[in-house]
Each structure stands twice: as C-alpha cells, then as structure tokens.
Legacy VTK file of the C-alpha trace (Angstrom):
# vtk DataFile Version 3.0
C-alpha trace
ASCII
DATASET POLYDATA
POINTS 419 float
51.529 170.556 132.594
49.862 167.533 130.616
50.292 164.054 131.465
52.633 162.519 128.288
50.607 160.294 126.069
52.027 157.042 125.756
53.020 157.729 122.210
55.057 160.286 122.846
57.529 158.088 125.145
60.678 156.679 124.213
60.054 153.185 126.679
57.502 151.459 128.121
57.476 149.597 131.399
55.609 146.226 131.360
55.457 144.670 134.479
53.355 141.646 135.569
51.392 141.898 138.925
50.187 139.241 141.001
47.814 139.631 144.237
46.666 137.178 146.901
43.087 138.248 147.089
40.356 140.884 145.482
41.440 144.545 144.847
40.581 147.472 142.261
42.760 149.341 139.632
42.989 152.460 141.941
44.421 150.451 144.848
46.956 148.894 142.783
47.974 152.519 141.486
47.935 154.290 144.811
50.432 151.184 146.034
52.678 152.264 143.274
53.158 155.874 144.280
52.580 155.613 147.855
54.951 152.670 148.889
57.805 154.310 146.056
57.670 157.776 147.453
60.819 159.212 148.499
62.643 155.839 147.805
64.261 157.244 144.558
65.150 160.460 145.833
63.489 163.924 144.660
64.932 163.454 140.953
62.736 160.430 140.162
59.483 161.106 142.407
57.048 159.343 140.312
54.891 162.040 140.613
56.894 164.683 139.896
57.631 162.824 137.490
54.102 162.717 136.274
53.632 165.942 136.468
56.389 167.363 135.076
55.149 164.805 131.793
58.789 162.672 132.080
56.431 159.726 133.084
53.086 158.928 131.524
49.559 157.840 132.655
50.281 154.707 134.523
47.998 152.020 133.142
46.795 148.979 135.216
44.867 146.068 133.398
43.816 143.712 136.516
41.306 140.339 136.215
40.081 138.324 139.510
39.343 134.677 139.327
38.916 132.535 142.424
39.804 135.095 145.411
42.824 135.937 143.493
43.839 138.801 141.422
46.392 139.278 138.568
47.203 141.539 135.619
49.317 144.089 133.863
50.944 147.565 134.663
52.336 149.500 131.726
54.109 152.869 132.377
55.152 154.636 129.596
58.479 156.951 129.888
60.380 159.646 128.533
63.521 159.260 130.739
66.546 157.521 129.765
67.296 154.185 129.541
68.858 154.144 133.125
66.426 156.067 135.006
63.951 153.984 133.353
65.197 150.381 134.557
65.568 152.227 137.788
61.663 153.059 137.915
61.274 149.310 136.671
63.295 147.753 139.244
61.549 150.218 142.036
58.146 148.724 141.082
59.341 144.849 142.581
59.507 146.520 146.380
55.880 146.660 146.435
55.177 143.767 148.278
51.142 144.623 149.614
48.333 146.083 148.050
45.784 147.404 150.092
44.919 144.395 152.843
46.749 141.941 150.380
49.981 140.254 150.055
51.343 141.169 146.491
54.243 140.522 143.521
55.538 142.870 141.224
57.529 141.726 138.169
59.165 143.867 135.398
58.925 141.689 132.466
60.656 143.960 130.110
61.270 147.323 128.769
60.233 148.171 125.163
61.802 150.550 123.007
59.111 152.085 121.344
61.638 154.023 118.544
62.211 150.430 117.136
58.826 149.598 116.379
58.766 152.576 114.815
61.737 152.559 113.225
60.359 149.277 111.692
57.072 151.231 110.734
59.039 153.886 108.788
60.766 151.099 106.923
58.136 149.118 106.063
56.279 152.332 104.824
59.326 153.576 102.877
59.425 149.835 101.073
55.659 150.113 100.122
56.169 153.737 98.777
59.322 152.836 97.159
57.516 149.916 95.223
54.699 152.188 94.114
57.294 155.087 92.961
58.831 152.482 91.011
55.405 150.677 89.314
54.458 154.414 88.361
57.765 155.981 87.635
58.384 157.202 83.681
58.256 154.397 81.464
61.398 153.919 78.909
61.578 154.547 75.577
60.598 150.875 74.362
57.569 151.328 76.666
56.391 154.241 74.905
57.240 153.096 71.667
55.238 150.132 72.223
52.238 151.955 73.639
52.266 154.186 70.774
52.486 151.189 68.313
49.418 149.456 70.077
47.540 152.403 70.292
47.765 153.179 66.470
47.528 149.229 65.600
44.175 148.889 68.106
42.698 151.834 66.073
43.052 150.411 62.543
40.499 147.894 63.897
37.153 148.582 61.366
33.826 146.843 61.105
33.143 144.613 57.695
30.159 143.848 55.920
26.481 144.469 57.131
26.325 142.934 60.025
29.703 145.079 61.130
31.543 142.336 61.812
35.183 143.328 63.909
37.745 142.786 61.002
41.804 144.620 60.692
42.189 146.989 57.438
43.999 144.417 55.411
40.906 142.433 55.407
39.700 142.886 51.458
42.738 143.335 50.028
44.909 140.069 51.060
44.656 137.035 49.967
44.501 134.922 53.348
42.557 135.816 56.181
41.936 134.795 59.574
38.736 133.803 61.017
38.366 134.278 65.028
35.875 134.022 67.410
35.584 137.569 68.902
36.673 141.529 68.642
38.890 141.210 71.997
40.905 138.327 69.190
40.747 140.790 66.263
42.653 143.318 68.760
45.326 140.699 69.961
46.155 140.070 66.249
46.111 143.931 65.559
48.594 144.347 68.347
51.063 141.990 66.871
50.971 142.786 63.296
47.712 141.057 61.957
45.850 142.758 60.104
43.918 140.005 58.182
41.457 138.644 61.026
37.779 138.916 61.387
35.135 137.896 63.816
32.574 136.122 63.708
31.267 137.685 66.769
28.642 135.262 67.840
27.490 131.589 67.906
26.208 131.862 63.935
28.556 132.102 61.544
27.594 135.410 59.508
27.392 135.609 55.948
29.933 137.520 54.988
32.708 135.400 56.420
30.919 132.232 54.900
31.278 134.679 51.488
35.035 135.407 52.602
36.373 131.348 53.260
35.037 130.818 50.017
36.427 133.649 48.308
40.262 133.193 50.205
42.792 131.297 51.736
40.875 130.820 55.346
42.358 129.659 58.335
40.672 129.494 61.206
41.838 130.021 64.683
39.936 129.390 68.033
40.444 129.281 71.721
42.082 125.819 72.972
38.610 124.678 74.157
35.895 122.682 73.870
33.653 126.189 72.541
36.406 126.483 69.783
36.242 122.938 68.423
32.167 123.818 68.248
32.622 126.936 66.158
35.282 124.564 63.825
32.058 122.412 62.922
29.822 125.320 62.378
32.432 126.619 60.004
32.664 123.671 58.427
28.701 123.040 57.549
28.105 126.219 56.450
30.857 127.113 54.364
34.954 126.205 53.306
38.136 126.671 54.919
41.677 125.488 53.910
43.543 125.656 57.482
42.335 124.942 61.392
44.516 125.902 64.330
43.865 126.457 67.598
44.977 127.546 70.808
47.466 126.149 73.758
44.774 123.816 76.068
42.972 126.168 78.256
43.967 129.640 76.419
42.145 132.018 74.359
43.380 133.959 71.482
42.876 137.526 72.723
45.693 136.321 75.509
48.291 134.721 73.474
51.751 136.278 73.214
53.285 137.134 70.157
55.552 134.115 69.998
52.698 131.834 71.176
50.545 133.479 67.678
53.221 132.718 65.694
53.297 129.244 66.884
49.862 128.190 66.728
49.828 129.818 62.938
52.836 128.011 61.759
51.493 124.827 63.048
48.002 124.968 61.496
46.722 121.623 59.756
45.019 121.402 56.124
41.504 120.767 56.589
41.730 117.295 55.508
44.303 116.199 58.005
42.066 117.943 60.734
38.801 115.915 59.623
41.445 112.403 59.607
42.460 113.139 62.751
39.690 113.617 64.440
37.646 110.998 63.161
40.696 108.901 63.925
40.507 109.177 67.809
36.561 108.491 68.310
37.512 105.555 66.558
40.280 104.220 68.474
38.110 105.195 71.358
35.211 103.042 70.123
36.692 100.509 69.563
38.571 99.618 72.467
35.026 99.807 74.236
33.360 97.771 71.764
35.618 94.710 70.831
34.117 92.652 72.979
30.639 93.042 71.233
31.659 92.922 67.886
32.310 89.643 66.738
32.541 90.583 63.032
34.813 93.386 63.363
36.974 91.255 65.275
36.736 88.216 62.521
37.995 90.769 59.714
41.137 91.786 60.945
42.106 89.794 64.282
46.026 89.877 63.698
45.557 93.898 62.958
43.444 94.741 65.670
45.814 92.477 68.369
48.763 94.437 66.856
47.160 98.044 67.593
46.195 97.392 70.553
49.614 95.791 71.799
51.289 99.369 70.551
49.092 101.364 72.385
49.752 99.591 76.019
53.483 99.797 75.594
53.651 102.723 73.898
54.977 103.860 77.592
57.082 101.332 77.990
60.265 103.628 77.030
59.396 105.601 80.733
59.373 102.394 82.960
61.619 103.845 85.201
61.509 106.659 87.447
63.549 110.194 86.903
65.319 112.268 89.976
64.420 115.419 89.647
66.723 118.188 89.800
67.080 121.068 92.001
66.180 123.591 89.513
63.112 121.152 88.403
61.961 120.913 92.092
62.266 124.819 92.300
60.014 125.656 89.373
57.544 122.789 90.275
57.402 124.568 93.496
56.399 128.180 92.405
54.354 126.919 89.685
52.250 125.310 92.153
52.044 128.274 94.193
51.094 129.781 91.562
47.785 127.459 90.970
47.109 127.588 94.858
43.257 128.455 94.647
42.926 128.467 90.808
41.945 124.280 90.298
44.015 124.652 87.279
46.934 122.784 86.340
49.926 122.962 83.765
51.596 121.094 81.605
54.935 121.214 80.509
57.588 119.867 77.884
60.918 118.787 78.651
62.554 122.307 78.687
59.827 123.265 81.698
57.921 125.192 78.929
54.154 125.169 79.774
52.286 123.868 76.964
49.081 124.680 78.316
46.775 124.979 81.460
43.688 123.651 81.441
41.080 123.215 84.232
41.706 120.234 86.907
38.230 118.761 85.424
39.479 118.459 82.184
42.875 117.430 83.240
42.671 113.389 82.683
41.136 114.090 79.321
43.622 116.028 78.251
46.842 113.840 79.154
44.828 111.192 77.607
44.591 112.896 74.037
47.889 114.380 74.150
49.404 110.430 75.112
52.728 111.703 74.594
55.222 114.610 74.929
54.474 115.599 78.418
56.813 115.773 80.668
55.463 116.939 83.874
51.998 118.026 85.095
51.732 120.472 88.093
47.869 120.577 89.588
45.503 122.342 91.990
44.212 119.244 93.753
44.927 116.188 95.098
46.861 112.876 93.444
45.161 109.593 93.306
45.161 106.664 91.683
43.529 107.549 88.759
45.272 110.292 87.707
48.909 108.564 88.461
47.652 106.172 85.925
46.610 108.424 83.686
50.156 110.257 83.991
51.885 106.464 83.226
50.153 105.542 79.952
51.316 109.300 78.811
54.713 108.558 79.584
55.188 111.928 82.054
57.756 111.883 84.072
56.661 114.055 86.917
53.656 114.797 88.593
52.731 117.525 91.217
49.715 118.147 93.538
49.260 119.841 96.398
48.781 116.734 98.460
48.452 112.640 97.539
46.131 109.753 98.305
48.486 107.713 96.744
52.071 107.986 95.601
53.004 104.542 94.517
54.022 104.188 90.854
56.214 102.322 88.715
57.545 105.390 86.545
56.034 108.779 87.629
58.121 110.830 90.220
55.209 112.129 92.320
55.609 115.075 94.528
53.343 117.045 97.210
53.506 120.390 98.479
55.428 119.017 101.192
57.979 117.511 99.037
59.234 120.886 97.460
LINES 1 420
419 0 1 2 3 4 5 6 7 8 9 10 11 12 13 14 15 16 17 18 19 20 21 22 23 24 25 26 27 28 29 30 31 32 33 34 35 36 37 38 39 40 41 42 43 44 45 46 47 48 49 50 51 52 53 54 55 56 57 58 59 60 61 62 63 64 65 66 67 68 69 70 71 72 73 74 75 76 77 78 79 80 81 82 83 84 85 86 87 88 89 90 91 92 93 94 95 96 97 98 99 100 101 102 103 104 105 106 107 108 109 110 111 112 113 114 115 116 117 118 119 120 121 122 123 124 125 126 127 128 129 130 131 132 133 134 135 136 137 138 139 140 141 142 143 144 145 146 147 148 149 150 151 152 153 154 155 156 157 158 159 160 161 162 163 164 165 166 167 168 169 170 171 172 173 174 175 176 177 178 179 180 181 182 183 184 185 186 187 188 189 190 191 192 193 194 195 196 197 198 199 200 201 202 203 204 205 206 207 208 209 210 211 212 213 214 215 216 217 218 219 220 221 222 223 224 225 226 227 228 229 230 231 232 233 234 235 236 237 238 239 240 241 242 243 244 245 246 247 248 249 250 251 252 253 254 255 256 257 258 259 260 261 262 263 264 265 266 267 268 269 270 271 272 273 274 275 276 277 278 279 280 281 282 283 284 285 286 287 288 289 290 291 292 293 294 295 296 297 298 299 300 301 302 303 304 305 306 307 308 309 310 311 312 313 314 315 316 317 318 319 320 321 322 323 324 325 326 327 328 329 330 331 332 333 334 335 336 337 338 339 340 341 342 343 344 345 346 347 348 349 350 351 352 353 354 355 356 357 358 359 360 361 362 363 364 365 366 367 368 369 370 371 372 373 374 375 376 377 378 379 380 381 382 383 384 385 386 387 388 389 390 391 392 393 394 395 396 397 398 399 400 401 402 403 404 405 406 407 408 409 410 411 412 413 414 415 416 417 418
C-alpha cells in the first residue's frame, strides 16, 4: 500500500531535534524506527504503521553549524488523537543518533482539519461576497438602468462641427455650456437635456452663436482648466451665468444633488467679473503698500481699516474645539481614505465635504475660501505653514497623517496616531 501524503492526515507531529555533533537525514530517520521498535507494542509499530498508510512519510529538515547539528522532524498521521500523542511522546526516548548524543522534543501537534476548516470559511466569505455583488439587481436598479440607458441615448451632435449637445438643445430657452461629452452625459443622466460641449480648447462657433442667442450659463470643472475656458468664453462671445464645480471635481462626476447645487448657486456675469477682479486686488495690494506712497496718501484711514478686518477676521476661533467621538471617527476613515492619493478634503460644519483638491493646491485654496471651513483632512504631513494657513481661515480642525509641528493657538491638530 502507498505511503499517506501529508495532506491526507488528520495531525501532524512537529518535533524539534537537537544533536551533539555531525549526522545525515537518514541517520536521524533510521534512529526513529530502530530505537522505537517494539516499544509501542505491535498496534503502533511505526512501520507498520507506515505501511499500512496510518502514518506518513516521516520528514527530517536537519542544518549543522559548528560540530553541532539541529533541525525539524514532522510526521504526519492519520491515527487518533491518542495514538498520536503516544507516537509524539515515543519520539523523546531517542536519546543517540548514530555515534552522537541526541534530544528529541515534541513541540506540538497540529490539527490539520482546522486550518482547513479556516480555508473553507474564508473561501465561503469570498464567494458569498461575489454572489452578493452579482446577484439580481432590484427593481429601482433596473428602473434606473433603463432610465440612464434611454437618457444616455438622447445624447445628439449640434451644428457642423458635431458638437455633443442633449435634444432639448434648440428648442429651450437656457442652455448649458460644458466642457466635454463625458459632462453632456452626466447632465443627460439626471434630467438635463439643455447642455452642450464645447469639446476642445476653442470655443466653436456655434456655441458662441448659441450664448448670444439664449440664456447661457456656463458650468466647468472646479479647476484651474475651468476658470481658463470661463475667459475664453468670455472674449469670444456672451454669457449671463458662471458656475462651477466643488474644488477638485469635474462635472461628468457630480451627483445629482451636487448638479443641482452648483446650478442654483450660479453668479450673474457681472458679480463673477467683481469678484474676481476683487481678490487680485486685495492680493496686490497687501504686497505693494509699502511701495506705493500715493496709494497710501489717498486713502490711509481706509486702507488701515481693511487691513485691520482682514487679520482679525479669525479672531471669533481663538480658541481651540474638542472634538467629538463621532468627529474623531470620520476624520479617521476619511484619512484612510486619502492614504496614497496626496489629496485632501474639506469639510463644513455638518462633516459634509465641500471639496477635495490636490495637497499642492491645498494652501491656496483655504486661502481663497478664508472662511466656512471647518476641518481639513490631508495626505501629507502638518507644518507650520499650513497650521497658519488653517488659523487665518478660522478651521477648527486639521488632520495629516503625521506633524512637524502641532502647536497652535486655535486649530485642534491631529495625526494618524491621534485617531
């Protein structure tokens, strides 16, 4: 009869062996049957035993260093649980090996069905999870797949240079200007059916034709490359309304409620051009006060009085806030979440996140928002910089994954470590 493999046993015998002097594998093995024959009695021969496949290829893993020799026996077995501590035990007699003085420990014996046992789990768990990500969607889920299929194929190319535009496009009276066909789609999905693309860096003709025809607004991504297309919009043609994105998004991956949002907040295009030809200004002329004598000489008392607003406009936040438990806990897995991205988020005072944007562009942004934020969760680590940064916004919390410095009048700062 075959030897049993060692995957077909129930237990496995690990012993340790140690050996005062140099010998092979085969002399360790022939110790083991020769100096354990006959002690067990006829019932548990080991090699009967081996024979009859109740006791498995005995394996010996030996290594000699400095005269001396030490290693591993593993027996696997198919016996029970008593007649295998009983071939365990039986190994410690052996007390040479070959010319050698020798000592044989049983470390342990391994039920083999548990690791199994905790295979087939596993496996079930995995199996389980991908029965349940492909099982039959509900109703709702059709309904909605249907809906998007039969919204995403209403999409239709306008004018001659095919531009990606919804079917509502000629006949209503406001339209929506995006930047690409993957936007045109998002809208479609969600009920708009009055956007076109420009699909390009140029702004095409017939959408110049179109702003001036109707009501345009125009919506872009909440980046730098949408505030370019705003002033190529602008010098070629007219628009009424400007909106844009959450900080770091893009339109084609806005929800529906965060569409609706960005729509219903849109700005005439007069209060768009004010404000941001305000904020170069404010900008310009904090850097350039001390040049400008004559500026200062026209309106000294005004310009004193700005400037005192702005540096304690976050006075209000002097002191510091204790975060909650629930704050801590979604500071936490938000940050997981960013582990690897260098982004970061920003958030209101309800934990919404008002946008991510990209740790480079992180300072810049707290800076223009100046107020409103409540926390910022980041990719990177906190410095100085950055915890001022956080105090002349007023935000209460701030959260990197580790901190050069943590000292600061009225931010809470927190590391990984912390939550």
């Amino acid at each position: 009869m075959a030897k049993i493999a060692q995957v077909s046993a129930k237990y496995i015998v690990h012993a340790s062996i140690f050996i005062d002097g140099v010998v092979d594998r085969p002399d360790v093995i022939g110790a083991i049957f020769g100096q354990t024959e006959g002690l067990l009695g006829a019932d548990l021969e080991l090699r009967e035993l081996q024979k009859s496949g109740r006791i498995g290829r005995i394996e010996v893993n030996v290594d000699t260093k400095g005269g001396k020799t030490q290693g591993e026996i593993i027996i696997p077995s198919s016996l029970d649980k008593a007649e295998t501590a009983i071939v365990a035990a039986a190994l410690e007699i052996i007390q040479r090996i070959g010319p050698c003085n020798a000592k044989i420990k049983s470390e342990k014996i391994e039920d083999i069905r548990i690791s199994k046992r905790q295979h087939v789990i596993e496996r079930a768990k995995e199996l389980l999870k991908s029965l349940m990500d492909t099982s039959m969607p509900d109703s709702q889920e059709i309904a909605d797949e249907v809906a998007y299929s039969v919204r995403v194929m209403e999409i239709q190319e306008y004018g001659k240079e095919r531009l990606p535009a919804g079917p509502a496009i000629d006949e209503s009276d406001d339209i929506i200007v995006v930047e690409g066909r993957a936007d045109v789609l998002n809208l479609l999905k969600h009920g708009f059916k009055n956007a076109v693309a420009i699909g390009g860096t140029g702004v095409p003709k017939a959408v110049a034709d179109l702003c001036r025809e109707k009501t345009a607004t125009v919506f872009v991504d909440g980046d730098r490359g949408g505030d370019l297309i705003i002033q190529e919009l602008l010098a070629v043609t007219e628009v009424d309304f400007i909106t844009k994105a959450p900080d770091g998004k893009e339109v084609e991956e806005l929800t529906k409620k965060e569409i609706h949002k960005s729509l219903r907040g849109k700005m005439a295009l007069e209060q768009w051009k004010l404000e941001s030809s305000a904020r170069p200004q404010r900008d310009n002329g904090r850097r350039e006060q001390p040049r400008q004598v004559t500026t200062r000489r026209e309106a000294p008392a005004q310009r004193r009085e700005t400037t005192t607003q702005r540096r304690e406009t976050p006075m209000p936040k002097a002191e510091k806030k204790d975060a909650t438990d629930k704050e801590k806990e979604t500071f936490g897995k938000m940050l997981e979440d960013l582990i690897g991205t260098r982004g970061a988020y920003i958030l209101d005072e309800k934990l919404n996140i008002l946008g991510k944007v990209p740790v480079s562009e992180l300072q810049s942004t707290v800076k223009s928002l100046s107020s409103g934020i409540y926390a910022v969760i980041f990719d990177g680590s906190i410095d100085k910089d950055i915890i001022a940064t956080c105090e002349r916004a007023a935000v209460s919390f701030l959260t990197g994954m580790d901190a050069k410095a943590k000292t600061s009048a009225s931010v809470t700062v927190f590391t990984a470590e912390d939550l």
